[in-house]
N, C-alpha and C positions, 0 to 999 in steps of 0.2 A: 640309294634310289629315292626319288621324292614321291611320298605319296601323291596316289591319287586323287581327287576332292570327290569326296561319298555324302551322302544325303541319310539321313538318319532319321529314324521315325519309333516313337514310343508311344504306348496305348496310353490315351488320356486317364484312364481310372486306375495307373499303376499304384500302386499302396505299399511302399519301403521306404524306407529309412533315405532324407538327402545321399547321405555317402554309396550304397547299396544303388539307389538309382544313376549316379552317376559314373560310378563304377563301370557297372552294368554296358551303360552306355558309351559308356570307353573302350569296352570290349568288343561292341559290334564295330563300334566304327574301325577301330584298329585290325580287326579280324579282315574288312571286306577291302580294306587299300591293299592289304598282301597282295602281292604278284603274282601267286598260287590261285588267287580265290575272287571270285566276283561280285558274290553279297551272302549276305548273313542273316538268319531269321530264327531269333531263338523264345523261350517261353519260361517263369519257374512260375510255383505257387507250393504255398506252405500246406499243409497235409488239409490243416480245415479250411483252406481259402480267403484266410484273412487277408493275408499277404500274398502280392503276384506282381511278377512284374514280366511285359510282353516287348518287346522290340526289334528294328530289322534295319540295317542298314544297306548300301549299294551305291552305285557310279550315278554321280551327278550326271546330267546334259547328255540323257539319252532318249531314246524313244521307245524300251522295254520297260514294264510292270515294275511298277515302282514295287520296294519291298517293306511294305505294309505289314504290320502283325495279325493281320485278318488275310493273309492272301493265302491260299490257299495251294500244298507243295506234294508233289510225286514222295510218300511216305517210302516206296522200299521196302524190308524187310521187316520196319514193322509190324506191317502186315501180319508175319507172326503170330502175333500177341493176341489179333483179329482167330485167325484161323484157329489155335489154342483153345482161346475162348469157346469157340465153338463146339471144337471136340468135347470139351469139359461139360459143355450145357447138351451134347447128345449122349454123353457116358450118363448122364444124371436121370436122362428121359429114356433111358435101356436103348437107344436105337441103336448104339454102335459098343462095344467092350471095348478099353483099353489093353486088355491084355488078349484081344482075341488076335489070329492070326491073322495076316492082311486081306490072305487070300478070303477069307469067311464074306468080305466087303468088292471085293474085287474080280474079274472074271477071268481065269485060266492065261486070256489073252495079252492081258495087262501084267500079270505076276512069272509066268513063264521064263525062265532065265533071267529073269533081272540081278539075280545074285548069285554068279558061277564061282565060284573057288577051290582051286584044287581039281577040278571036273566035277565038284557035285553042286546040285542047284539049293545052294539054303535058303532060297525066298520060301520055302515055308516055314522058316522056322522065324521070320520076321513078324513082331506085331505090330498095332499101332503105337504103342508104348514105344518102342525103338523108333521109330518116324519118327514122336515127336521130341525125342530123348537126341535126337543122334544117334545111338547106339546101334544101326541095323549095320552099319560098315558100308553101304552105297556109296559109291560117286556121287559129286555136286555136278549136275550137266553143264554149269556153269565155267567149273573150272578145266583144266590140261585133258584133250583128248586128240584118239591118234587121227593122222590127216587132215587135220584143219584148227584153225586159231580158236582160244579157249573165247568163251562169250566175254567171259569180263575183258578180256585183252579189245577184243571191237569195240565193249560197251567204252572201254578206257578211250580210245581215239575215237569216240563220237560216232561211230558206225551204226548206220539202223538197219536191225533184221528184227526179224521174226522167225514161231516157232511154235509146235503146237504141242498139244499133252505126248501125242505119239513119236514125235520126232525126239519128246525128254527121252523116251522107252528107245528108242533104236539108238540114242548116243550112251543110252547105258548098258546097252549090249551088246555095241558091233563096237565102240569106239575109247570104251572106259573100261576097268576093273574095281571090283570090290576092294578095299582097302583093310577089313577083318570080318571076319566070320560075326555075326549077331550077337550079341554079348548076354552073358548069363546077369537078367538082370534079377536075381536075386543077391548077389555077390553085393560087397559092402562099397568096391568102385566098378566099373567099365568104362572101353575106349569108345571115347568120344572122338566124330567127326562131322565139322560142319557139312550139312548136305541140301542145300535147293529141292533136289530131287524127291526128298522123303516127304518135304511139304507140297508137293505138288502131290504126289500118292494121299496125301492123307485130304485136300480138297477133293479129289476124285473119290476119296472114298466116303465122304460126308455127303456129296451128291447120289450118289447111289446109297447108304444107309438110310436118308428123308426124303428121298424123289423129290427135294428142291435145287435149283442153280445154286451155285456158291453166292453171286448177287443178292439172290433172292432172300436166304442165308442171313448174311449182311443186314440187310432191311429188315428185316422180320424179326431180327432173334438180337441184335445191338443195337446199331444206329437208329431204330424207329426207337425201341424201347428207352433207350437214353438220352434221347432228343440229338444226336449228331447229324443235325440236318447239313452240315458242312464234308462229309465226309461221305466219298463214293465210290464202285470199282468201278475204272474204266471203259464196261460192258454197261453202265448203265449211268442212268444221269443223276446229278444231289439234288436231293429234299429241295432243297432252297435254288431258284433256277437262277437269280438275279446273282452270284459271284463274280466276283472277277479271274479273270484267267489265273492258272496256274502259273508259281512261277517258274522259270525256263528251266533246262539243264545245261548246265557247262563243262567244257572242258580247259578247265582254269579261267581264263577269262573268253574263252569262245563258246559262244553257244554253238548249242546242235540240239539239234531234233531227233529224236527216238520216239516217234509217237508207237512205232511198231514191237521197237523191245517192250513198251511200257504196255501195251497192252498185250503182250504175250506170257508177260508176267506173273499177272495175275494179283496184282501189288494195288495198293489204294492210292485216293488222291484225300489228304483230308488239312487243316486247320492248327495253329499248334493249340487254339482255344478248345475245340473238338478233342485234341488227342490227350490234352490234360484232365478234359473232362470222362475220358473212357479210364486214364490211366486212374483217378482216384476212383471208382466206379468200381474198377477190377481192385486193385488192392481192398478196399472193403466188401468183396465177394457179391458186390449188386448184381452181376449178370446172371449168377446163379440162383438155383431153389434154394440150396442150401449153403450159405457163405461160407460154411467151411471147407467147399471145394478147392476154394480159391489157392489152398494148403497144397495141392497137388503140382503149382505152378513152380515148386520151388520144394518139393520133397528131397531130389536128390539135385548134385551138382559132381559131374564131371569136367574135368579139363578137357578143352578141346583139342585137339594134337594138330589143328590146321591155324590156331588161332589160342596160339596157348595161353596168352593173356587173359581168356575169357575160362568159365566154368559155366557150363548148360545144366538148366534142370528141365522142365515139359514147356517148348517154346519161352524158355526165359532166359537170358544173360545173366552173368552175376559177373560181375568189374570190381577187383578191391585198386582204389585209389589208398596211393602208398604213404606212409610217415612224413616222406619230404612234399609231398601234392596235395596232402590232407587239411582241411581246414581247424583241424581237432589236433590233439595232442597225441594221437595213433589214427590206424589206417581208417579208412570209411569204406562202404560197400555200396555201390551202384546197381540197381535191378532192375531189369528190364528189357531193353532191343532196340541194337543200333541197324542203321541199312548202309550196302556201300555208298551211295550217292549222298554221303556224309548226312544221316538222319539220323533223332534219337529219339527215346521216350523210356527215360527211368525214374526212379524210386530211390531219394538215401533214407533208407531207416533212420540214420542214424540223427539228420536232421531236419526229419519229417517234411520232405522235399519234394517235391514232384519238377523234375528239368523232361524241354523236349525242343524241337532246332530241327535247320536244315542249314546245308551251306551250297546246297542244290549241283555236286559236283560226279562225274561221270566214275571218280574213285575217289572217295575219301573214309575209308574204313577205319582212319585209327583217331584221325579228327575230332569226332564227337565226344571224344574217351577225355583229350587235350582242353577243349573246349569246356568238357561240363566241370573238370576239376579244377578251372578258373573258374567257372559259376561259383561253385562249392566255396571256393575261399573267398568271391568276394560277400557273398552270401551270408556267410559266417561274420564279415566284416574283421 
C-alpha cells in the first residue's frame, strides 16, 4: 500500500545529536502514513533538559489542525498522575488519610453497595489507599456491563455520550460485580485491577475532603504553581486563552467528535511541553512539602490481571521493556501513565529520560508501550 504524503514538523530549538534527530523524525513520519493511524505527536527530554527533542507529524492537503508540537491533545488517563498528585499533596496537609476508609470522605449515599460479594457489602472495608492502588476489586464502569455496550466499545466506534458521577455509582451496582474482595494491603503482594471507577471515587473524595472543585484543585495546587499555563480540565478554560485548538480524535483515520465523553471524564487537555514539564517536577518531588513523598508513587507494584503487561503502584504504571526492545544490554523500565486514546507520559530511570505523545486514537492502549520503546532505541542511538 503506498503511503500517504504526511507533513512533518519539529521544534526549532530541538538539541540532539544529527542521527537522534532524524531518527526521530523518521518515526513520526512513518508512524502517521500507517493505515491504522492518522498523525503522531510525541516529546523526549533528558532528565536535566539539556537534551529534547518535540515533533508531530499528519496528512498533507487537509483543512484540520496541523500537528504542531505546541498543539495541544485530550491527555486521557494521564490524568492519573494529575489526580495522584493531589491526593499525595492532601495526605501531606492531613486533610484526607490514605489509609482511611472511603466512607470517612464520602456519604452513606455514595459508598452504600458499591461493593457486594458473596452478599456482604465490603465497601467499608475499602480505603483510599486501594483506589489508588487498584486493590479495592471494583469494576471499571468503563469496561463489560450487563444490558448495554461497554463505554470503551462506543468510545472505540466514535460514539458520543455522556455520564455523570451518579450514573459511574448505578453501573457499579445494578450492572457490574466486584472482581475480589479489598486486598490485604499489608501482605508482601495483592490483586490488582485496573479500575476508572476508583478514580472517579477518589476526585469526589478530594472535593469533599478541601471544599474545592477538582478544577479548582488543578489551578491552585499544580498548573498555577508550575506555570502549566497550557494545561486545563474541560470544565474550565487555560491560563493562556490564545492556543490553538485541540487536536482531534480519530477513529483510525476518521475523525469523531466526543466532546461529551471528554467532558464526562473528567480527563485533561494539556501540551507535550506542559506534561514533560509536570513530569520532571513530580519525579524530583517539586509538588510536594516534602520531596520524599514523591517515594509513595512507586512504593509498591502489583501486576494487573486486566492489563498484565503492566505493574501499578499509587496512580503509576511501571512497563519493563524487554531484552529484545531494550536499547541497553538488559531490560529498561518505563514509569509512568499511558491513556487509551493512545497517550503517554513516562520516566526511563534507566536513561534518565522523560517520553510523552499522543496518536489521538478512540483505542490505542498498547501503542504507546510500541512507540516509546522505538524512542528508547533510537535515543540510545
Amino acid at each position: 500500500m503506498r503511503e500517504r504524503p504526511v507533513r512533518t514538523f519539529a521544534t526549532p530549538g530541538n538539541r540532539v545529536t544529527d542521527e537522534v534527530n532524524a531518527g526521530l523524525s523518521k518515526l513520526v513520519q512513518s508512524l502517521s502514513a500507517k493505515p491504522g493511524l492518522h498523525h503522531v505527536s510525541l516529546a523526549l527530554s533528558s532528565a536535566d533538559g539539556q537534551r529534547h527533542w518535540a515533533g508531530g507529524s499528519g496528512p498533507e492537503g487537509t483543512d484540520e489542525p496541523e500537528v504542531r508540537p505546541e498543539a495541544p491533545f485530550f491527555i486521557a488517563s494521564i490524568t492519573k498522575r494529575f489526580i495522584i498528585t493531589l491526593v499525595l499533596q492532601a495526605h501531606e496537609r492531613g486533610e484526607l488519610d490514605l489509609d482511611a476508609p472511603i466512607s470517612t470522605y464520602l456519604p452513606a449515599s455514595v459508598t452504600t453497595g458499591l461493593h457486594v460479594r458473596r452478599g456482604l457489602d465490603r465497601t467499608p472495608q475499602i480505603t483510599v489507599r486501594h483506589l489508588a492502588s487498584h486493590t479495592s476489586g471494583l469494576p471499571d464502569f468503563f469496561e463489560r456491563r450487563r444490558g448495554a455496550a461497554s463505554l470503551y466499545r462506543q468510545l472505540r466506534a466514535g460514539h458520543d455520550t455522556s455520564w455523570t458521577f451518579e450514573d459511574v455509582l448505578t453501573i457499579t451496582r445494578e450492572q457490574q460485580r466486584p472482581h475480589f474482595a479489598p486486598q490485604d494491603l499489608t501482605a508482601a503482594t495483592q490483586r490488582a485491577r485496573y479500575s476508572d471507577t476508583g478514580f472517579q471515587l477518589l476526585i469526589r473524595i478530594l472535593e469533599n475532603a478541601t471544599s474545592s472543585t477538582f478544577p479548582e484543585l488543578l489551578t491552585g495546587r499544580i498548573t498555577g504553581p508550575l506555570g502549566l499555563t497550557h494545561t486545563w480540565h474541560p470544565a474550565a478554560e487555560p491560563a493562556e486563552p490564545d492556543l490553538p485548538a485541540p487536536l482531534p480524535l480519530h477513529a483510525r483515520r476518521r475523525r469523531v467528535d466526543v466532546g461529551r465523553v471528554i467532558a464526562s471524564t473528567n480527563d485533561l487537555f494539556s501540551t507535550t511541553d506542559d506534561l514533560l514539564a509536570f513530569e520532571r517536577a513530580l519525579v524530583a518531588g517539586q509538588p510536594f512539602e516534602d520531596p520524599n513523598t514523591r517515594h509513595l508513587l512507586t512504593e509498591r507494584r502489583n501486576r494487573l490481571r486486566n492489563a498484565p503487561v503492566l505493574s501499578y503502584g499509587l496512580g503509576t504504571m511501571f512497563f519493563k521493556v524487554n531484552r529484545l526492545m531494550s536499547p541497553l544490554r538488559g531490560p529498561v523500565t518505563l514509569v509512568g501513565h499511558s491513556g487509551s486514546t493512545g497517550t503517554w507520559l513516562f520516566t526511563c530511570p534507566e536513561l534518565d529520560l522523560h517520553l510523552t505523545g499522543t496518536v489521538d486514537q478512540t483505542e490505542a492502549r498498547s501503542l504507546p508501550f510500541r512507540i516509546m520503546a522505538a524512542c528508547l532505541r533510537i535515543w540510545a542511538g
